[in-house]
C-alpha positions as a Markdown table, in Angstrom:
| # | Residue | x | y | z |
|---|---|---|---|---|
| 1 | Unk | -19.9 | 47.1 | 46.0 |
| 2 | Unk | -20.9 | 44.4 | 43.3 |
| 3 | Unk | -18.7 | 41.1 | 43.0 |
| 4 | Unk | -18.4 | 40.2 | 39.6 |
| 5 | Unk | -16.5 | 37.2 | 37.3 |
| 6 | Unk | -13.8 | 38.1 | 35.4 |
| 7 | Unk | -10.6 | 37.3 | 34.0 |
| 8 | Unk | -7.3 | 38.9 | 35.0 |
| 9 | Unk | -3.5 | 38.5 | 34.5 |
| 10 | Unk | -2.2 | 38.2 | 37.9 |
| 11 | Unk | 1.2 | 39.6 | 37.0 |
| 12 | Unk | 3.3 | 40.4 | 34.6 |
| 13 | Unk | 3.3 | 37.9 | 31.3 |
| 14 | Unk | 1.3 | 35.6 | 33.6 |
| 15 | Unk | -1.7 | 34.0 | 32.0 |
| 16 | Unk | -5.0 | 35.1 | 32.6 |
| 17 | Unk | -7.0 | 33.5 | 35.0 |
| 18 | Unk | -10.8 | 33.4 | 35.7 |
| 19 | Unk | -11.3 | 35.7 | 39.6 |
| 20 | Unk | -13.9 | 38.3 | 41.1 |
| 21 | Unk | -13.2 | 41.8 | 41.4 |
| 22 | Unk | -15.6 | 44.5 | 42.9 |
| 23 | Unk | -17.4 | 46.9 | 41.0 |
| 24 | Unk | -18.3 | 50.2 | 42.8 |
| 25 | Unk | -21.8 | 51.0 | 44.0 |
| 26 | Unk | -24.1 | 53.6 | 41.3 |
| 27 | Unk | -23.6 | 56.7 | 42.0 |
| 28 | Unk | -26.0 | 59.8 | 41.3 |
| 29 | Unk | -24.6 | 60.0 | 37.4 |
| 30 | Unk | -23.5 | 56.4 | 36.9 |
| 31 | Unk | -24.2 | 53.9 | 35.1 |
| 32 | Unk | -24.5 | 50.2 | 35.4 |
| 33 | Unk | -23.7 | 47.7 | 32.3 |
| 34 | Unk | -24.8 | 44.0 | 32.0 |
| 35 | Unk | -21.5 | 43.4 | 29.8 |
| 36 | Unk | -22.6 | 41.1 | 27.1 |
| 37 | Unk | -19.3 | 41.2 | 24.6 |
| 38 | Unk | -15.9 | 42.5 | 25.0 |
| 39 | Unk | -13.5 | 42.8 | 22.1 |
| 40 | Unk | -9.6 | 41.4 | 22.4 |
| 41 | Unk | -7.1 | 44.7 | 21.0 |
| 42 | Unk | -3.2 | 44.2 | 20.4 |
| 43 | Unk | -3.2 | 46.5 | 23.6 |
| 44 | Unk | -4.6 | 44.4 | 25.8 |
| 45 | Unk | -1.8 | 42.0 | 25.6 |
| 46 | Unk | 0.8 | 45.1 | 25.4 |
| 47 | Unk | -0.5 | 45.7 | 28.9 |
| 48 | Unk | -1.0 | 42.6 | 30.3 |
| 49 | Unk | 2.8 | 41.9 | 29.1 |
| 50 | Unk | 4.5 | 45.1 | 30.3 |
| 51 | Unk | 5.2 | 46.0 | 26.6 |
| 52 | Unk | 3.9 | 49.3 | 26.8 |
| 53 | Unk | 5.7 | 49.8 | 30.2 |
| 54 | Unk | 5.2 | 49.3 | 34.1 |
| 55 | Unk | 1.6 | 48.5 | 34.5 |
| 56 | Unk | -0.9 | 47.9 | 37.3 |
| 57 | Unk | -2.0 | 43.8 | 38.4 |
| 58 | Unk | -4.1 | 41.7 | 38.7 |
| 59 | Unk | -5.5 | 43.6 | 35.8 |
| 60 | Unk | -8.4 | 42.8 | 34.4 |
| 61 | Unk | -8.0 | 44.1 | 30.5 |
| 62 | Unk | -10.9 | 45.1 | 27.7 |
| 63 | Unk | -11.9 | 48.1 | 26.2 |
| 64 | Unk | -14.3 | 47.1 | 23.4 |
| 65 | Unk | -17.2 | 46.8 | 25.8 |
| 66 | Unk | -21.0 | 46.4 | 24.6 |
| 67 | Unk | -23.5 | 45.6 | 27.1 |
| 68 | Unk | -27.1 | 46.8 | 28.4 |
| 69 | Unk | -27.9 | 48.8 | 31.2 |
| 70 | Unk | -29.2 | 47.2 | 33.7 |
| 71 | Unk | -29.2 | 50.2 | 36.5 |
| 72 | Unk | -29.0 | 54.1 | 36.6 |
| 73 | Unk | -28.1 | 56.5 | 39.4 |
| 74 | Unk | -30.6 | 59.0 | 40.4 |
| 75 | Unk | -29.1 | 62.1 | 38.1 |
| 76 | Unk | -28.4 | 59.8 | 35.3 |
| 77 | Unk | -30.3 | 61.7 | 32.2 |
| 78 | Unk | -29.1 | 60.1 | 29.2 |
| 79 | Unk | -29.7 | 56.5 | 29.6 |
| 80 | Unk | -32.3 | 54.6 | 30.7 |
| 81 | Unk | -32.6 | 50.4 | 31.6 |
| 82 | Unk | -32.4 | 48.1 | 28.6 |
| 83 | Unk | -30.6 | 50.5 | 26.8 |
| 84 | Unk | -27.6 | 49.1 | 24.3 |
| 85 | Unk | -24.5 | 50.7 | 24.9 |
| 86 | Unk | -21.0 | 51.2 | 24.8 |
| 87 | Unk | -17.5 | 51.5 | 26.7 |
| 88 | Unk | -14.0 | 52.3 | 24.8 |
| 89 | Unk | -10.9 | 53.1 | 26.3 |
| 90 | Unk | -11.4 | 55.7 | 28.8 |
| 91 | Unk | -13.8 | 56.1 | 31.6 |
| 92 | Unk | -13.5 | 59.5 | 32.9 |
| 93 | Unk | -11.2 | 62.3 | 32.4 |
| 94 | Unk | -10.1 | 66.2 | 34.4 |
| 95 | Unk | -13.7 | 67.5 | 32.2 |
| 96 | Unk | -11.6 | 71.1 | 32.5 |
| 97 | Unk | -9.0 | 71.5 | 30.5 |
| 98 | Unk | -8.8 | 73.2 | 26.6 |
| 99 | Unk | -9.0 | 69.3 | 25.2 |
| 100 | Unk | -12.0 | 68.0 | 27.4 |
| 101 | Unk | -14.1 | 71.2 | 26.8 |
| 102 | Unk | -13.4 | 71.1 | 23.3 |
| 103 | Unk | -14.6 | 67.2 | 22.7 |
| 104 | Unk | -11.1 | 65.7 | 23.1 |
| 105 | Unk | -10.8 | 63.7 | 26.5 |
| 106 | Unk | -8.6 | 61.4 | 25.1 |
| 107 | Unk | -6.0 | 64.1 | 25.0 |
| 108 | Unk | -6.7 | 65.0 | 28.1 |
| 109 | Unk | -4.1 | 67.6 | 29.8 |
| 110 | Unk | -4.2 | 65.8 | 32.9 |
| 111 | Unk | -4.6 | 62.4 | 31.7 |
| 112 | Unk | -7.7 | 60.3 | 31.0 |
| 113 | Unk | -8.6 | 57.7 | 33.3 |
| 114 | Unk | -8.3 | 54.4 | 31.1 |
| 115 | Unk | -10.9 | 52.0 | 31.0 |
| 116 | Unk | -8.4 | 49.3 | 32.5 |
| 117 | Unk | -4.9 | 49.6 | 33.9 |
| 118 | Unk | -5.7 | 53.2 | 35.1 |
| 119 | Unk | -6.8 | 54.4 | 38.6 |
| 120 | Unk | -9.9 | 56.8 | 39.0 |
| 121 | Unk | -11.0 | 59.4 | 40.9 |
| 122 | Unk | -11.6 | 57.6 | 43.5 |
| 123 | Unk | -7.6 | 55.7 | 43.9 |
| 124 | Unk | -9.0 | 52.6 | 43.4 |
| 125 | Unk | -7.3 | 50.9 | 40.4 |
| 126 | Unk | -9.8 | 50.3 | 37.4 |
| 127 | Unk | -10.9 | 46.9 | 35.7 |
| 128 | Unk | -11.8 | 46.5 | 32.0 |
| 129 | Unk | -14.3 | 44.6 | 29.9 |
| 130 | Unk | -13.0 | 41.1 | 30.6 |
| 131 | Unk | -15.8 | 40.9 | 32.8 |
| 132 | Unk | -19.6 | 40.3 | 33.4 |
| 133 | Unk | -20.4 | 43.5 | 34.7 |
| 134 | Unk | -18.7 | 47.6 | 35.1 |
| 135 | Unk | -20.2 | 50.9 | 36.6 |
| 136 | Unk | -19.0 | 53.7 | 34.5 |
| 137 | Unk | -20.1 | 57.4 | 34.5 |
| 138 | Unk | -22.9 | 58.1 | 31.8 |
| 139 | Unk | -20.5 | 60.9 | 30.0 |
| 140 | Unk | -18.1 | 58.1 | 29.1 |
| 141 | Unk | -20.9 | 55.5 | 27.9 |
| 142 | Unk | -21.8 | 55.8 | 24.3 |
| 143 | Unk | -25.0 | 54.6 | 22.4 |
| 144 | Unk | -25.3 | 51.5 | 20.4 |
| 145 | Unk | -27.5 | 52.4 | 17.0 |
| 146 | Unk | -30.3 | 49.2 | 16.7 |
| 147 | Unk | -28.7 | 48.7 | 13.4 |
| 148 | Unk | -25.3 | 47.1 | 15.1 |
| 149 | Unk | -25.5 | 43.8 | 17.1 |
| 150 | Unk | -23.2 | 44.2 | 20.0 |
| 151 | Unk | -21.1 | 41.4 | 19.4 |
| 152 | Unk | -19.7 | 43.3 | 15.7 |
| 153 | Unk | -19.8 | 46.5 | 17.8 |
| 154 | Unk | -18.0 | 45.8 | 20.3 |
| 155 | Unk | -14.9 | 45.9 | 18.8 |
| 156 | Unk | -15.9 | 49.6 | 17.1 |
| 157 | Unk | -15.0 | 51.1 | 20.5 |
| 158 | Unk | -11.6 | 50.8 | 19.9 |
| 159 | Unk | -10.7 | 49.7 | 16.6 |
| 160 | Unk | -13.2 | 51.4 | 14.9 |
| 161 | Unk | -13.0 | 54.9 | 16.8 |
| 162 | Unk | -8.9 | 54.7 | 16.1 |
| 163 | Unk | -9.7 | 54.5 | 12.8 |
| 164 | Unk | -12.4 | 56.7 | 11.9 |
| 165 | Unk | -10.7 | 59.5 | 14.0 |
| 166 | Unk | -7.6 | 60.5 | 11.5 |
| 167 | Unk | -9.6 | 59.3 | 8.2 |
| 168 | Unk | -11.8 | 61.8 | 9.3 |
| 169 | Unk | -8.9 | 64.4 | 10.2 |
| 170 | Unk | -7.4 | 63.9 | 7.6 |
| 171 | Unk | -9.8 | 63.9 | 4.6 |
| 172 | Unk | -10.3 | 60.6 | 3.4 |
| 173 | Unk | -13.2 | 60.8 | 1.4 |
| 174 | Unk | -14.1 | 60.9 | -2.8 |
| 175 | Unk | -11.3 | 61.8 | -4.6 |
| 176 | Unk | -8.3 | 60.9 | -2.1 |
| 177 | Unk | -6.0 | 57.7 | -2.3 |
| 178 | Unk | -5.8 | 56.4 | 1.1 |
| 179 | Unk | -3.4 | 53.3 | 1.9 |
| 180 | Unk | -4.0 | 51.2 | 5.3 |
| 181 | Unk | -1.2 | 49.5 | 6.9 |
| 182 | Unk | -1.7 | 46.3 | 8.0 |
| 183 | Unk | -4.9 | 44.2 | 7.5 |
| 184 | Unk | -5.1 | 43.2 | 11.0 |
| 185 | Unk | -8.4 | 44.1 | 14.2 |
| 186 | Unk | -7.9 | 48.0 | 13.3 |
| 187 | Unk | -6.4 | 47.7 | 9.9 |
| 188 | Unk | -10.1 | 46.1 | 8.7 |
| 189 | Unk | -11.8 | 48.5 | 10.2 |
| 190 | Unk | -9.9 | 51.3 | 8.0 |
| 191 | Unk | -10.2 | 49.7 | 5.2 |
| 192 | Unk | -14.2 | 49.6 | 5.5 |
| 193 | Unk | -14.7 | 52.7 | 6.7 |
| 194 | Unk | -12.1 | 54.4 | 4.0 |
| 195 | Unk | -14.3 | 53.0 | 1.6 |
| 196 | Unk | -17.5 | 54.3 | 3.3 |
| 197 | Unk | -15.9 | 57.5 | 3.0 |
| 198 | Unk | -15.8 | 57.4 | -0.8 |
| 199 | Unk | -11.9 | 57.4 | -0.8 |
| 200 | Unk | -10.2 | 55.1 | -3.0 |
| 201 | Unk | -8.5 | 52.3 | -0.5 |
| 202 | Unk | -5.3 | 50.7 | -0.4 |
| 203 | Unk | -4.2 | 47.8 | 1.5 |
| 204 | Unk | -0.4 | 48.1 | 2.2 |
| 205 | Unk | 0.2 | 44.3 | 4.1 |
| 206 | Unk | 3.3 | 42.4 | 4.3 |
| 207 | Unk | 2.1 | 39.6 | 1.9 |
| 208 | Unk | -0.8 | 38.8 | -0.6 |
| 209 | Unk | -2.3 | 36.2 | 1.6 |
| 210 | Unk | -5.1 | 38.3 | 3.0 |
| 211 | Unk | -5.7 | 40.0 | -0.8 |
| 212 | Unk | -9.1 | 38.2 | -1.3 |
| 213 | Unk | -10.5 | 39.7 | 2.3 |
| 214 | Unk | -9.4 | 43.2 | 1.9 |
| 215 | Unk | -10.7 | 43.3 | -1.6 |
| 216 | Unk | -14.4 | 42.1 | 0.1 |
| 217 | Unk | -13.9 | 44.7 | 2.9 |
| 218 | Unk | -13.9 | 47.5 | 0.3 |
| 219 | Unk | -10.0 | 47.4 | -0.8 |
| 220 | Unk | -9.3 | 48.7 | -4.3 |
| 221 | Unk | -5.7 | 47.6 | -4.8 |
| 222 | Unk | -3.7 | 45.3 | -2.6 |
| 223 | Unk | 0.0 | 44.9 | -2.5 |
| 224 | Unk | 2.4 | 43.4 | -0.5 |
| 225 | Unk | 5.3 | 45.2 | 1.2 |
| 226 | Unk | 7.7 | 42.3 | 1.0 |
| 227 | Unk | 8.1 | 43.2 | -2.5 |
| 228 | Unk | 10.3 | 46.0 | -3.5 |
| 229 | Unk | 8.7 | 47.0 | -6.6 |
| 230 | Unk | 5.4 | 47.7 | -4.3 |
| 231 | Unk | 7.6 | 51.3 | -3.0 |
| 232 | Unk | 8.5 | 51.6 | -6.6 |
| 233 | Unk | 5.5 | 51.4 | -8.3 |
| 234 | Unk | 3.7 | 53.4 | -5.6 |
| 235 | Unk | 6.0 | 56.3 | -5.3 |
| 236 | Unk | 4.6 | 59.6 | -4.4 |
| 237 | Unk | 0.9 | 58.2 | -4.6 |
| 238 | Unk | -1.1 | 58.5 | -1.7 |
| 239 | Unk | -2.8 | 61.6 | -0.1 |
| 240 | Unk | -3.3 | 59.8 | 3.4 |
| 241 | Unk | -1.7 | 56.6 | 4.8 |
| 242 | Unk | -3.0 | 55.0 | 7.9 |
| 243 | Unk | -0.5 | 52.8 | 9.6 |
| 244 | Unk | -2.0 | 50.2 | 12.3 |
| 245 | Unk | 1.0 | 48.3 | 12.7 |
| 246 | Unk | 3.0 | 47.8 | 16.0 |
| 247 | Unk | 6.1 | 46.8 | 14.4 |
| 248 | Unk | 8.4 | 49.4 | 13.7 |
| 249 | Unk | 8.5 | 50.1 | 9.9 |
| 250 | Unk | 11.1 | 51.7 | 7.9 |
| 251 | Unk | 9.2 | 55.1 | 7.9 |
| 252 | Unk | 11.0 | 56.6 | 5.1 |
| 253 | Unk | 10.0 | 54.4 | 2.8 |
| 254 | Unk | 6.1 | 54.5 | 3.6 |
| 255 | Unk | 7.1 | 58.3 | 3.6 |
| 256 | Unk | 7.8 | 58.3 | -0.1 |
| 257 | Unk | 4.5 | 56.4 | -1.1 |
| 258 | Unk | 2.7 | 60.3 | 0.1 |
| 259 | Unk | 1.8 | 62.9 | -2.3 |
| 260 | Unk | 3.6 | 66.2 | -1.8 |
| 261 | Unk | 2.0 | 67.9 | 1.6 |
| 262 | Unk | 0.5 | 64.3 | 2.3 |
| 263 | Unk | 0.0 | 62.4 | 5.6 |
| 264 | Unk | 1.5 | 59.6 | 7.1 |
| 265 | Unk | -1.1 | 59.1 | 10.6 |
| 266 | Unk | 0.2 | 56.3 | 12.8 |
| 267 | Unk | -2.0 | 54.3 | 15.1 |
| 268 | Unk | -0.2 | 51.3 | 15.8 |
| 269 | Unk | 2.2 | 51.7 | 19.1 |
| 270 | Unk | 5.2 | 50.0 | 18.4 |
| 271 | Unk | 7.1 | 48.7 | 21.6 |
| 272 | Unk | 10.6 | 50.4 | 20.4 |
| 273 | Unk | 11.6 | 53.7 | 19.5 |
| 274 | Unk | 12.3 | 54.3 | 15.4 |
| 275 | Unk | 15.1 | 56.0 | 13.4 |
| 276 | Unk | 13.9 | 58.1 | 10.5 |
| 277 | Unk | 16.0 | 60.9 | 8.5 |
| 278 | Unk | 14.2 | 63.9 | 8.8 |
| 279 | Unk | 14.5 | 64.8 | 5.0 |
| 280 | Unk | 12.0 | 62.2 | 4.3 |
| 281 | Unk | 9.4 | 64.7 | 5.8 |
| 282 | Unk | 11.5 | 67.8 | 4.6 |
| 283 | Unk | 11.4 | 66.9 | 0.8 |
| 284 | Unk | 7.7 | 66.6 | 0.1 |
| 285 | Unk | 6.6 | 69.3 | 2.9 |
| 286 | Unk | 5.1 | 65.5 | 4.3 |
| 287 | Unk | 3.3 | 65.6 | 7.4 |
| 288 | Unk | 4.0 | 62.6 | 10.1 |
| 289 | Unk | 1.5 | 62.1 | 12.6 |
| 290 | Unk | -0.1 | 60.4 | 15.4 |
| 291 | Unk | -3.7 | 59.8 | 16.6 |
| 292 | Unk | -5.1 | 58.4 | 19.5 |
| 293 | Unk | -8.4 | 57.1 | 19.9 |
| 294 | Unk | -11.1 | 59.5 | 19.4 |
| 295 | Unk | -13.3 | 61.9 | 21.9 |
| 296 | Unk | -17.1 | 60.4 | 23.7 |
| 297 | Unk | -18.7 | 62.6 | 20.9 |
| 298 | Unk | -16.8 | 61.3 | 18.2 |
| 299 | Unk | -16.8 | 58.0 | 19.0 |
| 300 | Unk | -20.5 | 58.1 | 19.3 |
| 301 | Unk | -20.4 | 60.0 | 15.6 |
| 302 | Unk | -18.6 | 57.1 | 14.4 |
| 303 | Unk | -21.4 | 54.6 | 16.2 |
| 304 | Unk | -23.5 | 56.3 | 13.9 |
| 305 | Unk | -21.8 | 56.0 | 10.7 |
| 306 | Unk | -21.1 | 52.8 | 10.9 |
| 307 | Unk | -24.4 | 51.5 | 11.5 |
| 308 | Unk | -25.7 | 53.9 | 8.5 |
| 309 | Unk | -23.4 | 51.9 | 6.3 |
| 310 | Unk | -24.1 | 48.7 | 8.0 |
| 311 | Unk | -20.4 | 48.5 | 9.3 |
| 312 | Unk | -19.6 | 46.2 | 11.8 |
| 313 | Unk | -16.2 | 44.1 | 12.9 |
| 314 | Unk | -15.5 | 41.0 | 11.5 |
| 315 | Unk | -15.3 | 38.8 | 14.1 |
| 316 | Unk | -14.4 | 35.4 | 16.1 |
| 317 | Unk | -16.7 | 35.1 | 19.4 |
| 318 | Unk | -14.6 | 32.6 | 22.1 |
| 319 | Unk | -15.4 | 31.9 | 25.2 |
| 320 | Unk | -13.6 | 33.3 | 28.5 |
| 321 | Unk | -11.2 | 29.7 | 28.7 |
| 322 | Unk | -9.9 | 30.4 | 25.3 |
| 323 | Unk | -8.6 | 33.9 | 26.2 |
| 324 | Unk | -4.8 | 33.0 | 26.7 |
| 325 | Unk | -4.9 | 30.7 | 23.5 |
| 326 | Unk | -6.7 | 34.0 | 21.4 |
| 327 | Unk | -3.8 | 35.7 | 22.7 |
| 328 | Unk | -0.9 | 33.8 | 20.8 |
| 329 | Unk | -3.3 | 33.7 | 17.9 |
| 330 | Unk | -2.9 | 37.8 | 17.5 |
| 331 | Unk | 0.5 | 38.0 | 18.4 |
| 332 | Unk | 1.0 | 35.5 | 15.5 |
| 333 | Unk | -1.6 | 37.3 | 13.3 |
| 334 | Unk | -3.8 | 34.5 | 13.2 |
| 335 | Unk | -7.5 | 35.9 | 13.3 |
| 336 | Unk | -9.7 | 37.3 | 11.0 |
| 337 | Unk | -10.4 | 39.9 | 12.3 |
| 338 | Unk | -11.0 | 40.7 | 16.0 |
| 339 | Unk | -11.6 | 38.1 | 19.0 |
| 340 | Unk | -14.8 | 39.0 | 21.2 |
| 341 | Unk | -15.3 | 37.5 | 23.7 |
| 342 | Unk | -18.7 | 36.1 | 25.0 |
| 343 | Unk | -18.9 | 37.5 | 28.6 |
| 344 | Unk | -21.5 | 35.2 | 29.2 |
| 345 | Unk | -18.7 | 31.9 | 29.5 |
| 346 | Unk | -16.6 | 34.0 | 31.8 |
């Protein structure tokens, strides 16, 4: 075992504090990670808060982990030391089922193994990216391209996979209108990636004030959803619309915005259950949908794109003391675009 700093909520809506947990010794197909930057998602504080449900503490959270191996287990064949790599949201999964065979361990018929806030294989509860060090199996570590620096990649392992995964699924690409929901960690991300795509890209956000960013991120129209002539003027226009938001929305009205037979993909995880009157889907033959991450190979397809298209987060790098205050800055929306933290401070 390996004692290593982190920084973990000791309970429920507690702060986080700075702590050791221990990291497992590397086994034959393992792999060790010098964490040097780890991304703050929405869902970290969902889980750290009991938002999402009954959840496992002290918990260390972070799943937008980019690091460097610094150690390999003796049957480890796809990485080597000094290698640049990545960690997302899951760290193992059952490997046996229809989903895992077919490239989708995040659907996982027995469950994935999250990267935090999960237990493994072994019963032993598991500890995220907050943290100067993690042993993860080298089927769940991805490659970081030389064209990303880790602290803007970082936070691709989540928000960026979440996004590519259902513009991808769902055709985004020359000749489709795509609108993104929110403007927010994940919401940038769709926007740049829509528009790597070749999709023309809308930014659906609840007021103008981030117009002049989403235009620079690759927006072609902006419009504020306070505004009732926005669902007016927008009726029955988009082929795909990517929602990142956690709040619930009035989904009928986001409905009518999709061509006939469009797609309304939903990313964001809002806390509450929502209403919605079925003939909103009925009427236009309108799909509603979900989408959850994306699988290892994907995620490392995605890597690759975005590093082609010199793609990386927009960022705000903090240091391991200014983790609670970063988390009241994205619960009030205040960050531009994703905290990462330095996991050298911790």
């Amino acid at each position: 075992m390996t004692t290593v700093a982190a920084y973990a909520a000791p309970a429920p809506k507690a702060p986080l504090e700075r702590t050791t947990i221990e990291r497992r010794e590397v086994g034959e197909f393992d792999v060790l990670i010098d964490i040097k930057f780890a991304g703050i998602c929405h869902s970290d504080i969902h889980q750290a808060r009991e938002g999402w449900g009954e959840a496992i503490f002290p918990m260390v959270p972070g799943h937008e982990i980019a690091g460097v191996v610094s150690e390999v287990g003796p049957g480890v064949t796809k990485f080597a030391v000094g290698d640049r790599v990545g960690v997302g949201c899951m760290v193992d999964s059952c490997r046996e089922c229809e989903n895992c065979k077919a490239g989708r361990e995040q659907y996982c018929v027995k469950g994935h193994v999250p990267t935090y806030n999960g237990i493994g294989k072994d019963g032993e509860p598991t500890y995220g990216g907050y943290s100067q060090k993690v042993v993860v199996d080298q089927d769940f570590v991805v490659r970081i391209p030389d064209g990303l620096s880790l602290d803007v990649a970082a936070p691709l392992l989540c928000a960026g996979i979440t996004l590519y995964s259902p513009l991808k699924r769902f055709g985004a690409g020359p000749g489709k209108k795509v609108a993104i929901v929110g403007l927010g960690g994940l919401g940038h991300m769709g926007v740049k990636i829509a528009h790597a795509l070749g999709a023309e890209v809308t930014v659906l956000s609840q007021s103008l004030r981030k117009r002049e960013d989403g235009l620079k991120l690759g927006a072609d129209h902006y419009y504020a959803t306070s505004d009732p002539k926005t669902f007016e003027e927008l009726a029955g226009t988009f082929d795909l619309i990517v929602s990142t938001v956690s709040a619930p929305l009035d989904f009928g009205a986001y409905l009518s915005l999709l061509k006939t037979e469009g797609t309304l993909a939903n990313v964001g995880a809002p806390e509450e259950p929502i209403a919605l009157n079925l003939f909103s889907v009925i009427g236009g033959g309108k799909t509603l949908a979900g989408s959850m991450i994306g699988g290892i190979a994907e995620t490392q397809e995605m890597l690759d794109f975005c590093a082609e298209h010199g793609l990386g987060a927009e960022i705000e790098l903090i240091g391991g003391d200014q983790i609670n205050e970063a988390y009241e800055r994205v619960v009030a929306s205040d960050v531009r675009y994703r905290f990462v933290i330095d996991t050298a401070t911790i």
